[in-house]
Backbone as ProteinMPNN parsed JSONL, in Angstrom:
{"seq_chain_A": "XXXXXXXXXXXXXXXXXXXXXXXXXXXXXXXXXXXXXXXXXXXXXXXXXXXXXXXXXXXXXXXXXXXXXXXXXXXXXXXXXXXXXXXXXXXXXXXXXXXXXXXXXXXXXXXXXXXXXXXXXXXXXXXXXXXXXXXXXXXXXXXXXXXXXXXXXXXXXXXXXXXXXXXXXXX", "coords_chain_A": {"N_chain_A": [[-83.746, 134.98, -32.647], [-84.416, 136.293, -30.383], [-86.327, 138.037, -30.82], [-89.729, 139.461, -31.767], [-90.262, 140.782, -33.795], [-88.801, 143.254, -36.22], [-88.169, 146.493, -36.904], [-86.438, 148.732, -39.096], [-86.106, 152.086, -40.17], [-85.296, 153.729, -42.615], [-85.636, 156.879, -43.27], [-84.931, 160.076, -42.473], [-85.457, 162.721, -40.177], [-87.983, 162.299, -38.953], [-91.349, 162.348, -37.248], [-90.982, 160.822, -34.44], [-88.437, 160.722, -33.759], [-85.687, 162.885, -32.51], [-83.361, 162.745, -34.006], [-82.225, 162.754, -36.865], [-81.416, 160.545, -39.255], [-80.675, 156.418, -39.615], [-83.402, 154.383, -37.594], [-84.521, 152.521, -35.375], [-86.757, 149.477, -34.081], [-87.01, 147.404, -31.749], [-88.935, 144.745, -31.013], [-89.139, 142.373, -28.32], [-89.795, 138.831, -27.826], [-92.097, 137.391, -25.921], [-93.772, 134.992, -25.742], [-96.556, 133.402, -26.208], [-100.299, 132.297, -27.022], [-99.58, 129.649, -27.958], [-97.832, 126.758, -27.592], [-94.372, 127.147, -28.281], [-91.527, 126.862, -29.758], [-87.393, 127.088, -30.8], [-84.613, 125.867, -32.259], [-80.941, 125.606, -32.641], [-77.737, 124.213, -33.992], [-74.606, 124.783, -34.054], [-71.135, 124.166, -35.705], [-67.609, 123.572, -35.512], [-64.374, 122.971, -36.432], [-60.947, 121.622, -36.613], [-61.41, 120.041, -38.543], [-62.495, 121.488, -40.834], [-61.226, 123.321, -41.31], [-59.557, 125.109, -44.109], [-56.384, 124.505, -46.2], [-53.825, 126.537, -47.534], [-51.369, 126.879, -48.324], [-49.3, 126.472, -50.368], [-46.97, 124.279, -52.006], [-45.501, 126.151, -54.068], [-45.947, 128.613, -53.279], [-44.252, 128.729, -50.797], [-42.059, 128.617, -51.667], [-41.71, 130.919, -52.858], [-41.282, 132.146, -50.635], [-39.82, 131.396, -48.098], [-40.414, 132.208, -45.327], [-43.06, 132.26, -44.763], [-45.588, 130.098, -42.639], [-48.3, 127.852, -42.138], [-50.914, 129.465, -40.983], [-52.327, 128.545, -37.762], [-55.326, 127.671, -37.429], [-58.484, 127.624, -36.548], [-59.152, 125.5, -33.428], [-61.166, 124.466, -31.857], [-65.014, 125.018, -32.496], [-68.224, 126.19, -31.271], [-71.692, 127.268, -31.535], [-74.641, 127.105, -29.936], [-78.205, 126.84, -29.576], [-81.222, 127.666, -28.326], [-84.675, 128.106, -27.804], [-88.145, 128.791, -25.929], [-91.67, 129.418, -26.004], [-94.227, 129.447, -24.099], [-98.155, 129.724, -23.041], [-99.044, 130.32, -19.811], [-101.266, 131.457, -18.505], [-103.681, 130.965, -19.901], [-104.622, 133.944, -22.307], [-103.719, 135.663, -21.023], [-101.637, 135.411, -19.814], [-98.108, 135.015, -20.042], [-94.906, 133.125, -21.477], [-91.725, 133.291, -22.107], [-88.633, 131.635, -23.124], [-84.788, 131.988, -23.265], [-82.134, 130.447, -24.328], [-78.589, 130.513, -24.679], [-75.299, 128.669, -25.97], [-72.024, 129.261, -26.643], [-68.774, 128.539, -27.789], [-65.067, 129.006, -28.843], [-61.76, 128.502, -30.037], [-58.523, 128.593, -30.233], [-55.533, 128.068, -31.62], [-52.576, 129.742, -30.227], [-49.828, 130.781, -32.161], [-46.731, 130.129, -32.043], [-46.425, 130.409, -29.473], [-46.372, 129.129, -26.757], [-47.217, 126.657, -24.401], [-47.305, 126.147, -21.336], [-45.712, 122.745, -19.545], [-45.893, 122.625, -17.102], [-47.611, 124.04, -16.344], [-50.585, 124.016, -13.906], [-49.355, 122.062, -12.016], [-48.9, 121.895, -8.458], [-46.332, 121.026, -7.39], [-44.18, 121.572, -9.173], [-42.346, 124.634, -9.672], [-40.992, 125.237, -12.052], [-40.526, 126.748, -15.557], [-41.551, 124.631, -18.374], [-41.394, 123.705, -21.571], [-44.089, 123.048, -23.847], [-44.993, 120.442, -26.237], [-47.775, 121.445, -27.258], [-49.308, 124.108, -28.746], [-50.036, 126.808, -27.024], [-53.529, 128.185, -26.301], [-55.926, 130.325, -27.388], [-58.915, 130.742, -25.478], [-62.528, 131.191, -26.134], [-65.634, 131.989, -24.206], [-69.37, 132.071, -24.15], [-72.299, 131.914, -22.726], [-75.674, 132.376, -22.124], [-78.678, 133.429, -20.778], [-82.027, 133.975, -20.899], [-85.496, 135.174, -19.855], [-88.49, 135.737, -20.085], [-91.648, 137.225, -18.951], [-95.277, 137.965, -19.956], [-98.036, 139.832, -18.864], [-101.697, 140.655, -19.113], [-103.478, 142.757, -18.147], [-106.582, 143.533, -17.813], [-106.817, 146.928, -19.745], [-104.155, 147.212, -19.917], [-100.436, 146.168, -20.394], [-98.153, 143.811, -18.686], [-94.719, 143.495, -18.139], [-91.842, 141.722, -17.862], [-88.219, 141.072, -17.522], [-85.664, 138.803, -17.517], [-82.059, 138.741, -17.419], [-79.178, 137.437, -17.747], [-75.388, 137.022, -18.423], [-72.507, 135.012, -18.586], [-69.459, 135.617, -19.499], [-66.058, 134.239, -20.911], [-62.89, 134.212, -21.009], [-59.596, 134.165, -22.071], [-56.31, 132.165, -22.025], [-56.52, 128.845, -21.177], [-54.984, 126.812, -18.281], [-54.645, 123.895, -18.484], [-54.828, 121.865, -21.846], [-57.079, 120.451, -21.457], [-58.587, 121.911, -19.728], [-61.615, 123.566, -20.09], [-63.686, 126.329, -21.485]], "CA_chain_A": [[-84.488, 134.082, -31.783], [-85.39, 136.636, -28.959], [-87.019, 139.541, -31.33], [-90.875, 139.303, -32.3], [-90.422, 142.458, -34.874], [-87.793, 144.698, -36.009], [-88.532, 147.639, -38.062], [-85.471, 149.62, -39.472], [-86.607, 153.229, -40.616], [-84.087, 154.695, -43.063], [-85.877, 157.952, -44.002], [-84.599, 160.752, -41.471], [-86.218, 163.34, -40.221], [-89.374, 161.809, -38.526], [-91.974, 162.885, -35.824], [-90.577, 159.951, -33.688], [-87.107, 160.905, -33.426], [-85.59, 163.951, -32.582], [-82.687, 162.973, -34.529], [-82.03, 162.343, -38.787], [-80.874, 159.036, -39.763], [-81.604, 155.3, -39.54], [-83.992, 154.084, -36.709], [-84.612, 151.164, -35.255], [-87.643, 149.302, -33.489], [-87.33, 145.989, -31.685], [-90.003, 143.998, -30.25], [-88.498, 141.072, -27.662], [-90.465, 138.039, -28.01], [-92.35, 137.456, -24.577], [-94.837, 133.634, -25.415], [-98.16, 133.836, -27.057], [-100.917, 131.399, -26.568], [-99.226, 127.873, -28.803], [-96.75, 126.294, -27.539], [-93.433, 127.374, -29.669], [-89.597, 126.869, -30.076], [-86.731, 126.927, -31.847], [-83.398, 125.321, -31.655], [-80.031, 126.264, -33.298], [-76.516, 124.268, -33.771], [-73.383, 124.696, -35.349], [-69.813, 123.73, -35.36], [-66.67, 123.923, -36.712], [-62.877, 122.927, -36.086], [-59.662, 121.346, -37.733], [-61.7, 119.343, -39.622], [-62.956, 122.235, -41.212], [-60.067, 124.428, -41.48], [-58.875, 124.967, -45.153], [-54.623, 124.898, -45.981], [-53.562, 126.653, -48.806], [-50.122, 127.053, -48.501], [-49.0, 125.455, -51.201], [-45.209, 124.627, -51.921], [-45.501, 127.097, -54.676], [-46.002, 129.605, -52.389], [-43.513, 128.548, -49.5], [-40.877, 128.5, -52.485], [-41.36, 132.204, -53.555], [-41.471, 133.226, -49.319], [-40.014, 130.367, -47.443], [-40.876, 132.103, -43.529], [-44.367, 131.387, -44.596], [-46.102, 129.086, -42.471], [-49.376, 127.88, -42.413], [-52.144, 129.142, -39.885], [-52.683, 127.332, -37.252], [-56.458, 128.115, -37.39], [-59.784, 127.428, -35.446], [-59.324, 124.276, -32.831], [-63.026, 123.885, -32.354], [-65.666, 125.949, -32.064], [-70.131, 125.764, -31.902], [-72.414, 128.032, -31.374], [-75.826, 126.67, -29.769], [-78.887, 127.914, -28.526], [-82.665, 127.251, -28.045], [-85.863, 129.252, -27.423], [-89.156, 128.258, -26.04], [-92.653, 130.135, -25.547], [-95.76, 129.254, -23.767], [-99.305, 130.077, -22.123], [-99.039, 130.109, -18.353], [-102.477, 131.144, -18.492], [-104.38, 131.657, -21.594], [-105.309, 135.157, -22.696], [-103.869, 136.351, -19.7], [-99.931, 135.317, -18.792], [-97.274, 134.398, -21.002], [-93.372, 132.914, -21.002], [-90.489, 132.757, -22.969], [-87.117, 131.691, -22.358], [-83.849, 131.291, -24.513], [-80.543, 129.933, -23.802], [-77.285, 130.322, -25.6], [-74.058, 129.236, -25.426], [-71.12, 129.658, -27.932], [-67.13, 128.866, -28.071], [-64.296, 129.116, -29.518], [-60.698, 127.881, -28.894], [-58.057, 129.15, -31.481], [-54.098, 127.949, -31.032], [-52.36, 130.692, -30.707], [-48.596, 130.512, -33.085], [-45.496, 130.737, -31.724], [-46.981, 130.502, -28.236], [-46.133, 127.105, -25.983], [-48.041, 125.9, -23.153], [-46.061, 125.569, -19.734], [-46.371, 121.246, -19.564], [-45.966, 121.947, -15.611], [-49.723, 124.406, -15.624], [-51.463, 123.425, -12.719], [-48.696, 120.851, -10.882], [-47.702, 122.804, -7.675], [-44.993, 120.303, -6.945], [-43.088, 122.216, -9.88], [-42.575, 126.28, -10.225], [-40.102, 125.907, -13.156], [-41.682, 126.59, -16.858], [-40.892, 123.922, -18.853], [-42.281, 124.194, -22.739], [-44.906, 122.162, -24.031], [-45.437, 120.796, -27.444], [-48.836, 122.299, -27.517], [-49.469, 125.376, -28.841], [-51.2, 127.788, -26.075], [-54.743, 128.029, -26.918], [-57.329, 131.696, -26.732], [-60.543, 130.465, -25.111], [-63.707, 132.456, -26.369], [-66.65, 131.393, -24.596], [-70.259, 132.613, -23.586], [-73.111, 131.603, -22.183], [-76.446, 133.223, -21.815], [-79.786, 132.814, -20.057], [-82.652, 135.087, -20.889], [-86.236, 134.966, -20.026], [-89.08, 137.005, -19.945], [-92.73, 137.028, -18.648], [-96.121, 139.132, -19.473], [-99.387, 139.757, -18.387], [-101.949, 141.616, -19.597], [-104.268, 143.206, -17.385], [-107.652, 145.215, -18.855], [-105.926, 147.346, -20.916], [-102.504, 147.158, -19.298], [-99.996, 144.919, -20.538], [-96.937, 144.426, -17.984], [-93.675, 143.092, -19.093], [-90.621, 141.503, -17.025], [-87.125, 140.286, -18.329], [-84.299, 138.906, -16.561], [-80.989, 138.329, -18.443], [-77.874, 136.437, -17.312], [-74.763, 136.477, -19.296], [-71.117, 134.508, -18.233], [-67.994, 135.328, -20.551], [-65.102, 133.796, -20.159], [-61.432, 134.715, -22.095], [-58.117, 133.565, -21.812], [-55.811, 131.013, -22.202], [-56.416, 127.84, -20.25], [-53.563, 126.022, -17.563], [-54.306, 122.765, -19.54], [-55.595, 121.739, -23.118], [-58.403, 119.674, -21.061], [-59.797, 122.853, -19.247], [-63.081, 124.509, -20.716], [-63.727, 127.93, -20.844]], "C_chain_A": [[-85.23, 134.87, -30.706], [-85.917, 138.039, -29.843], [-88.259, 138.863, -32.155], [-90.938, 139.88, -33.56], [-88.935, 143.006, -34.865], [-87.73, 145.102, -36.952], [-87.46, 148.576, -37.788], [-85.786, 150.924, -40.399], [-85.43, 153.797, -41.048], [-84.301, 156.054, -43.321], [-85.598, 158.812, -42.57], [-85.631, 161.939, -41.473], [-87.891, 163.47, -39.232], [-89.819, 162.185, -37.48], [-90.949, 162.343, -34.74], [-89.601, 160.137, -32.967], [-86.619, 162.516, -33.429], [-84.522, 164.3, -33.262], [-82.995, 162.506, -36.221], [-81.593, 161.02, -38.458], [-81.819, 157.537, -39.263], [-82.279, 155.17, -37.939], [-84.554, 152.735, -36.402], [-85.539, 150.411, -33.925], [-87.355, 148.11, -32.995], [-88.298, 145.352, -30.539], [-89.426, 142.571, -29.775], [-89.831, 140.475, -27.725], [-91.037, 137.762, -26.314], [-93.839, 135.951, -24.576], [-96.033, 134.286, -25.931], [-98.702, 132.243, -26.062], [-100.685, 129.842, -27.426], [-97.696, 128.308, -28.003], [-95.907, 126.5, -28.541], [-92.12, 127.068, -29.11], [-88.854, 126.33, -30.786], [-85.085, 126.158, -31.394], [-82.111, 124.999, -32.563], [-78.569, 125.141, -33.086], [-75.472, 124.497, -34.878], [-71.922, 124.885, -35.331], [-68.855, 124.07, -36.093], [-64.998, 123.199, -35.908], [-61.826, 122.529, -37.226], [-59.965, 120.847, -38.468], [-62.505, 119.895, -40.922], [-62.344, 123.305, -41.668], [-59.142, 124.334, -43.062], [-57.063, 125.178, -45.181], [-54.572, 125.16, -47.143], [-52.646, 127.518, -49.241], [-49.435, 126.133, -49.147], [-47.192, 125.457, -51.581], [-45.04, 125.721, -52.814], [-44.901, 128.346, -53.868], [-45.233, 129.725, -51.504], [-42.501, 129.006, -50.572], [-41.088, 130.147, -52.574], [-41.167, 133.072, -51.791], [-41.014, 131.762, -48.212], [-39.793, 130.705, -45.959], [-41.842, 131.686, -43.906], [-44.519, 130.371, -44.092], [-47.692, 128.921, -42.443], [-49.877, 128.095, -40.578], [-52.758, 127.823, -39.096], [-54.39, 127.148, -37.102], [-57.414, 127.989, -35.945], [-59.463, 125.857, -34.832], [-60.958, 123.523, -32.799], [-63.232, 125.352, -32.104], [-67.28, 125.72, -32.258], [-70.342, 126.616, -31.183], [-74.063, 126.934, -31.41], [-76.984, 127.159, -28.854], [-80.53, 127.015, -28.901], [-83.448, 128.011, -27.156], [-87.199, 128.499, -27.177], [-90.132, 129.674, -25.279], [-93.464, 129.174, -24.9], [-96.797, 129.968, -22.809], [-98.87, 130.008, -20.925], [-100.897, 130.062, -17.879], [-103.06, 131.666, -19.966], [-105.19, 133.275, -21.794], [-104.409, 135.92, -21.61], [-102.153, 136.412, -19.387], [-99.127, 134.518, -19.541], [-95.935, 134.057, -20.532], [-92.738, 133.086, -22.158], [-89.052, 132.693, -22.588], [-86.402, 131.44, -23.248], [-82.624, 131.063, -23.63], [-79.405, 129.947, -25.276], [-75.88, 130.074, -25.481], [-73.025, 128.991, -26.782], [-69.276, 129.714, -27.262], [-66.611, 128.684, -28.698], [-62.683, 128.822, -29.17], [-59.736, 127.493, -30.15], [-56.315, 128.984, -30.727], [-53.434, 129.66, -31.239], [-50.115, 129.889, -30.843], [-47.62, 131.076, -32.337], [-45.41, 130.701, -30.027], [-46.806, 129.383, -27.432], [-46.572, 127.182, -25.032], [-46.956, 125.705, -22.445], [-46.561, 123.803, -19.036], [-45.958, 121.219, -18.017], [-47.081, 122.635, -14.937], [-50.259, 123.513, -14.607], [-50.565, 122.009, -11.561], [-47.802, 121.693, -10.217], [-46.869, 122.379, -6.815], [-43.942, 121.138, -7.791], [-43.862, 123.24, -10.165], [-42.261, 126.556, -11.487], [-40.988, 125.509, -14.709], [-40.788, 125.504, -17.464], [-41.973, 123.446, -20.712], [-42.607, 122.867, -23.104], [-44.848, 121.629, -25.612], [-46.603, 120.878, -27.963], [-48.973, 123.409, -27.322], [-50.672, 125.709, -27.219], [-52.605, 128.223, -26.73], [-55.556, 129.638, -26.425], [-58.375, 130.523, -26.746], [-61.221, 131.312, -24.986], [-64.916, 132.184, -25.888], [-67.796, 132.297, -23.406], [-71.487, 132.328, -23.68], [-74.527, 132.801, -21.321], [-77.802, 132.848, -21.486], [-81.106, 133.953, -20.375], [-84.318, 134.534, -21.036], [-87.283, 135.971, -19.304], [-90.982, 136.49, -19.432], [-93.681, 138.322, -19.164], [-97.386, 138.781, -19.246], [-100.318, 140.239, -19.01], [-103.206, 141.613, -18.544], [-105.322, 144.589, -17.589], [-107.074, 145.543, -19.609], [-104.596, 147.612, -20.794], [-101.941, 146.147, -19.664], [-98.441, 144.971, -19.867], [-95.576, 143.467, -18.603], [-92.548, 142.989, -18.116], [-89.565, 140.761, -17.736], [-86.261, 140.081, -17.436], [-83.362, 138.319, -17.904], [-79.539, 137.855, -17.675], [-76.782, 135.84, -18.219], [-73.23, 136.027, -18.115], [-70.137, 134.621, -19.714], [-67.02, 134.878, -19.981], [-64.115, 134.225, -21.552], [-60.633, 134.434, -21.513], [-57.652, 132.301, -21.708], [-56.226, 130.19, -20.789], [-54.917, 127.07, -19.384], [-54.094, 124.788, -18.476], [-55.28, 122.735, -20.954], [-57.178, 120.678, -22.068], [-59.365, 120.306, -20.427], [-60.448, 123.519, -20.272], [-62.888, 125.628, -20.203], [-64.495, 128.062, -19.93]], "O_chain_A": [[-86.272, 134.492, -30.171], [-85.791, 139.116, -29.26], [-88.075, 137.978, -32.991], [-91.714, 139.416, -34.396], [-88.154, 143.158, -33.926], [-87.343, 144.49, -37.947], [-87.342, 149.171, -36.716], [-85.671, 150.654, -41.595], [-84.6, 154.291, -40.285], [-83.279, 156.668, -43.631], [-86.015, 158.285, -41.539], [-86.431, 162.176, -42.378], [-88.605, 164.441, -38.983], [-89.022, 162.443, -36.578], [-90.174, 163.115, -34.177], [-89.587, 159.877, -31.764], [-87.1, 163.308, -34.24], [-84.246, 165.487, -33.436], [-84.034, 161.942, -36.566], [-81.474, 160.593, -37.31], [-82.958, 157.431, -38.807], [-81.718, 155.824, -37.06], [-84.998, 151.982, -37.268], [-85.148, 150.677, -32.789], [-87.399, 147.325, -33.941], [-88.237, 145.587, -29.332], [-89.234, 141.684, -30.607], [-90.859, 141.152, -27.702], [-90.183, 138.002, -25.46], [-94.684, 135.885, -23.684], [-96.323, 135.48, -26.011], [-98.198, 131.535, -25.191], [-101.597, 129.017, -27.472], [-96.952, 129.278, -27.855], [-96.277, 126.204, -29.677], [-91.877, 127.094, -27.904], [-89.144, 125.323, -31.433], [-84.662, 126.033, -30.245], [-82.268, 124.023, -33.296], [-78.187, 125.163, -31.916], [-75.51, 124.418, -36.106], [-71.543, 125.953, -34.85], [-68.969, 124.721, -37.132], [-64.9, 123.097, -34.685], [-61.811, 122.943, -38.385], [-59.211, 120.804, -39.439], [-63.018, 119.196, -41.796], [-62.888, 124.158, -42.369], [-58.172, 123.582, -43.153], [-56.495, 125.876, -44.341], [-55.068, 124.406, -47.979], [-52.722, 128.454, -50.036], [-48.999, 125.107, -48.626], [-46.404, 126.393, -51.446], [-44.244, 126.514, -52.311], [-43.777, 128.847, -53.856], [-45.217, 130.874, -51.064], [-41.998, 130.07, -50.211], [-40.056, 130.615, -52.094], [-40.967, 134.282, -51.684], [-41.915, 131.179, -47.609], [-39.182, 129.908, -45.247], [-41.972, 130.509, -43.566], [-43.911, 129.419, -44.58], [-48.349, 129.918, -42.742], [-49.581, 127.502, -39.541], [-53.302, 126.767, -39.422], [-54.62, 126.138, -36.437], [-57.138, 128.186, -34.761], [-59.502, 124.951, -35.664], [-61.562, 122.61, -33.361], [-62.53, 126.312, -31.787], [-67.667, 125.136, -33.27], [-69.589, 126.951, -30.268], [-74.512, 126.285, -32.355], [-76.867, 127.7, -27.754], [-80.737, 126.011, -29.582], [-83.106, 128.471, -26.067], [-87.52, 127.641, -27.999], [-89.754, 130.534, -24.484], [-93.319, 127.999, -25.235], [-96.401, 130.703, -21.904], [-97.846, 129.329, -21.003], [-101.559, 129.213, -17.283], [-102.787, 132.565, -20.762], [-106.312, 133.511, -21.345], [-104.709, 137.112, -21.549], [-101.582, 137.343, -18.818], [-99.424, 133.334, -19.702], [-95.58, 134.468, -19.427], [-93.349, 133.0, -23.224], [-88.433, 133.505, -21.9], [-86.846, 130.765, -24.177], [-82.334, 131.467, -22.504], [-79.502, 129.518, -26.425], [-75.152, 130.946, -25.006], [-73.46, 128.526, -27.835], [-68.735, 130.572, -26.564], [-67.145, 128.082, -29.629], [-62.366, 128.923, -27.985], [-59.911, 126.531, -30.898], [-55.926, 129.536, -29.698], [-53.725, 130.492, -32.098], [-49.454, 129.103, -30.164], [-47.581, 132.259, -32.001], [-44.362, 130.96, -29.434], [-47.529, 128.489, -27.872], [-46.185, 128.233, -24.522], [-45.886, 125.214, -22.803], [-47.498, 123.639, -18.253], [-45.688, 120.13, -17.511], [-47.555, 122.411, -13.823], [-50.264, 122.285, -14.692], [-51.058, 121.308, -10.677], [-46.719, 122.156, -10.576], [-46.565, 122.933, -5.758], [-42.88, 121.423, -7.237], [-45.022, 123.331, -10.565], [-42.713, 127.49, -12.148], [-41.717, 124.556, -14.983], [-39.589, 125.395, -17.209], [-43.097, 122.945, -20.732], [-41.945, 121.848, -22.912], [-44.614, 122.568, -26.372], [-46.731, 120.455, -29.112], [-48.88, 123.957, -26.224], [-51.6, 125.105, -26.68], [-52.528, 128.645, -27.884], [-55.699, 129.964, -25.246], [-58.623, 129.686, -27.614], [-61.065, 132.204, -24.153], [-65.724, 132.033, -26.804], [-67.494, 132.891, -22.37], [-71.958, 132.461, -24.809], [-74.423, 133.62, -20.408], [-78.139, 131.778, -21.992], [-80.855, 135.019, -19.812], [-84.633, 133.74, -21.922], [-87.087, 136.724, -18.35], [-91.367, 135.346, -19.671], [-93.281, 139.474, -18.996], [-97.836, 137.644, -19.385], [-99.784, 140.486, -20.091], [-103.795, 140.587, -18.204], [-105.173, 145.81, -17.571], [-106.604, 144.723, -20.397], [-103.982, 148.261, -21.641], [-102.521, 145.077, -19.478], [-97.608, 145.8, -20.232], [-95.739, 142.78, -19.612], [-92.218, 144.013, -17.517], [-89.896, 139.869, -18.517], [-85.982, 140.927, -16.586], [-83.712, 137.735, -18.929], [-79.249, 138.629, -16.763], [-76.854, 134.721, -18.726], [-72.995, 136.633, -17.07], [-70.155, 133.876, -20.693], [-66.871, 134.956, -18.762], [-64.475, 134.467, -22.704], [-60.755, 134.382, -20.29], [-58.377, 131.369, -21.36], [-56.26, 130.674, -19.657], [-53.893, 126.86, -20.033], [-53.663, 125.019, -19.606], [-56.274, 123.447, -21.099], [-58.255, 120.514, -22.64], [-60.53, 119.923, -20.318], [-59.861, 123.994, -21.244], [-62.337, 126.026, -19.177], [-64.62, 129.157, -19.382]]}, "name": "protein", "num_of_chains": 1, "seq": "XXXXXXXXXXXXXXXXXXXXXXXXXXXXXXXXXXXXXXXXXXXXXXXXXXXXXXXXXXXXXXXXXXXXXXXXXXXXXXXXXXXXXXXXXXXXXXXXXXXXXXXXXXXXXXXXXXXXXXXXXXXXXXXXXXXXXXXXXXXXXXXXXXXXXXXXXXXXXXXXXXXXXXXXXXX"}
């Protein structure tokens, strides 16, 4: 979504580089003169999660249990260009954000997280959850001036990791 071009040069050796091996060109997208953009989703969770622990299988190994898998998870994003001025001053901006949120086995949630009337742990029957999530902001401006063409980017990312105090907090 944010690359105009990208030319991968496998032949080593080349003026260009002062080293051998592959090489790699990318051109960030920075708005032309049409209005453009693109826009990306895609999901996933328990309702999506295959089981294929079959009794068969428990019978020949009966610790086997089944994966607790992916809780949810989407990945979404969206890109837009345009003119500012024509011939002359361009935009583009993208946004992305993306999580993930995976029980983790064997692991129990403390059902007194976040109530600081009570210190003492007291186990939950929800699994403890990894939270994977990240969020990104990126947008760029250029100009072109005579035969000068100038070029500005700002970029803005937030990660976040680790388990949550309740199943209702977001990453």
């Amino acid at each position: 979504v944010n690359a105009d071009e990208i030319a991968i040069t496998v032949g080593g050796g080349l003026g260009e580089s002062d080293i051998g091996g592959p090489l790699m060109n990318i051109i960030p997208r920075s708005g032309g003169n049409i209005f453009s953009g693109t826009a990306f989703y895609n999901t996933a969770g328990e309702w999506s999660s295959g089981k294929n622990l079959t009794s068969e299988i428990v019978a020949l190994n009966p610790n086997l249990r089944q994966n607790p898998g992916v809780i949810t998870a989407y990945d979404m994003s969206a890109s837009f260009g345009c003119p500012i001025v024509r011939d002359k001053l361009w935009f583009f901006g993208s946004y992305r954000d993306l999580s993930t949120q995976v029980a983790m086995d064997g692991i129990s949630a403390n059902a007194n997280a976040g109530n600081a009337a009570r210190w003492d742990w007291v186990g939950s029957p929800i699994n403890a959850r990894l939270v994977q999530d990240r969020t990104m902001w990126i947008g760029r401006m250029m100009g072109q001036f005579g035969k000068h063409r100038v070029r500005m980017n700002s970029e803005y990312q937030h990660r976040c990791e680790g388990t949550p105090l309740k199943v209702e907090t977001k990453g």
